[in-house]
N, C-alpha and C positions, 0 to 999 in steps of 0.2 A: 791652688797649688797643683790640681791632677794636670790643669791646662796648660800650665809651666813646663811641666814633667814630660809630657805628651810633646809638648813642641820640641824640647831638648833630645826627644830619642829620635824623635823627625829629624833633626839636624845632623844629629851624629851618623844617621843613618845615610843621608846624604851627603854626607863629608864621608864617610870611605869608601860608597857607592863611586864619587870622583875620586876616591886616592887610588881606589883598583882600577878604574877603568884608564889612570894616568899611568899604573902599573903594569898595564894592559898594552897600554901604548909605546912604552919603554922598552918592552919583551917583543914586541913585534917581529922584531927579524928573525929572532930565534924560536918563537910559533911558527911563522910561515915558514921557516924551512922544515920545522915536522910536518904541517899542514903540507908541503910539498913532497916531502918524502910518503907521506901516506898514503898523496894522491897518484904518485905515480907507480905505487904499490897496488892501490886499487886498478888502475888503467893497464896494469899487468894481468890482474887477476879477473879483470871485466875479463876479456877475451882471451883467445891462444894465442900463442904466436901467427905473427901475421900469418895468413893464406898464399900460401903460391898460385894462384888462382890471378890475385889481385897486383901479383910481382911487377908486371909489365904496365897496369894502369897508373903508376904513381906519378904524382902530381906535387910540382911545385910552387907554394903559397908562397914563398919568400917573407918571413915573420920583420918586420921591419925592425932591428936591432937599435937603431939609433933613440928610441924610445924610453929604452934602459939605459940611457947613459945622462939623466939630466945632474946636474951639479949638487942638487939638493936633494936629501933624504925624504924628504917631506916629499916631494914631485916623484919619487923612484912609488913612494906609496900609493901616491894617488894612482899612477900609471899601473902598477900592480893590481889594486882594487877594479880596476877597469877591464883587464884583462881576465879577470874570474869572475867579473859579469859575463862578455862575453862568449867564456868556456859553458859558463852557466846556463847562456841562454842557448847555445850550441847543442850543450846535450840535455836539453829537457823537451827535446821535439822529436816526433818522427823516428823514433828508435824500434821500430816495429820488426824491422828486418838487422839489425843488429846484432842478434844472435847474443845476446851479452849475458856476463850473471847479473840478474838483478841486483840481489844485495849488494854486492860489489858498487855498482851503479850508483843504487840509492846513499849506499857512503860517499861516494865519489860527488855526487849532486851535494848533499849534506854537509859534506868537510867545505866545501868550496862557498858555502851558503852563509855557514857561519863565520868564513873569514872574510867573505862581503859585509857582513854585517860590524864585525868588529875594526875591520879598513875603515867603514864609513863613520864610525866613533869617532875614530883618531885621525881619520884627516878633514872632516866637516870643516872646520875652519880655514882650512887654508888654501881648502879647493877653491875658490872665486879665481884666487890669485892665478891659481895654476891654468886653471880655463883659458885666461886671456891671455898668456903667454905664449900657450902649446897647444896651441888650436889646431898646428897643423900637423904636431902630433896624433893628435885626440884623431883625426883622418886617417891618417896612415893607418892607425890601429885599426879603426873600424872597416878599411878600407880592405884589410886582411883578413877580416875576420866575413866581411859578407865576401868575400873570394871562396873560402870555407863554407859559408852557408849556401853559394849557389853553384857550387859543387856540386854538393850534396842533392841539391835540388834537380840538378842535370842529371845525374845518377836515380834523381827517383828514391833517397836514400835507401840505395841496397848496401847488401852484404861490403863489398869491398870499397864503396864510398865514405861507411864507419870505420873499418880499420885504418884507410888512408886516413880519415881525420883524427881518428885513435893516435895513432903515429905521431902525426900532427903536433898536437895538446902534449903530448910525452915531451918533443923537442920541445914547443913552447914554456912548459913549466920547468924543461933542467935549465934553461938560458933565464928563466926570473930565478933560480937558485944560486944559478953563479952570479947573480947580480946582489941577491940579499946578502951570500956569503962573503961580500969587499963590503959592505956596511958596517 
């Protein structure tokens, strides 16, 4: 009888374990735009207002737009999750000369770590599909994104190479906001 007992809280246990994590998936749009709002409050609060310093070296990445517009909800996710990688892997390096608040930072890395991880919940299964379709998406993206990292790298990541890519991530993430906000 305890064996019984035991397997049935096991079960129940996993049966809401999937009904939140489906509940999870449902709320998505309306997370990431707090997720988004936070972060671009964080990316405020990292640094000052840009440097005059840096005014004359600004530099255009051109964020490939066409990215955010596939027909399917599921596909805007998976492209979204891609894109806070990324951001992700962008600022967990070389921030030596950045000047930044760390806390700020470390929420800024954090917020963005746990909506990787809660993306990758809710679209694991339909990523295959999206791969093989938007492959030359999936380029564009990265193709913007190491433009951003070898930037950064020409700069020797200094002072004004991080506000420009500060800057950057700020436009990046209001253009996935206007995209979740038509979902």
């Amino acid at each position: 009888i305890m064996n019984a007992f035991g397997l049935i809280q096991i079960g129940l246990i996993l049966l809401s374990t999937t009904t939140i994590s489906s509940l999870q998936c449902n709320h998505l749009p309306l997370q990431q735009r707090k997720v988004i709002e936070n972060s671009l409050q964080l990316l405020d609060k990292m640094g000052k207002k840009f440097p005059q310093q840096c005014q004359r070296e600004k530099m255009s990445f051109r964020f490939p737009e066409q990215v955010l517009k596939p027909r399917q909800k599921e596909t805007v996710k998976v492209v979204i999750e891609e894109i806070f990688q990324h951001i992700f892997y962008i600022f967990s390096k070389n921030l030596t000369l950045a000047a930044w608040d760390g806390t700020a930072l470390e929420q800024f890395q954090n917020g963005l770590y746990q909506q990787i991880e809660q993306l990758e919940a809710c679209v694991l299964k339909k990523q295959t599909h999206y791969f093989r379709s938007k492959e030359v998406n999936r380029l564009k993206l990265k193709k913007y994104f190491q433009k951003i990292d070898c930037f950064l790298k020409d700069k020797q990541h200094n002072l004004c190479s991080w506000e420009i890519s500060r800057a950057e991530m700020r436009r990046c993430l209001q253009l996935i906001d206007k995209v979740i906000r038509k979902l």
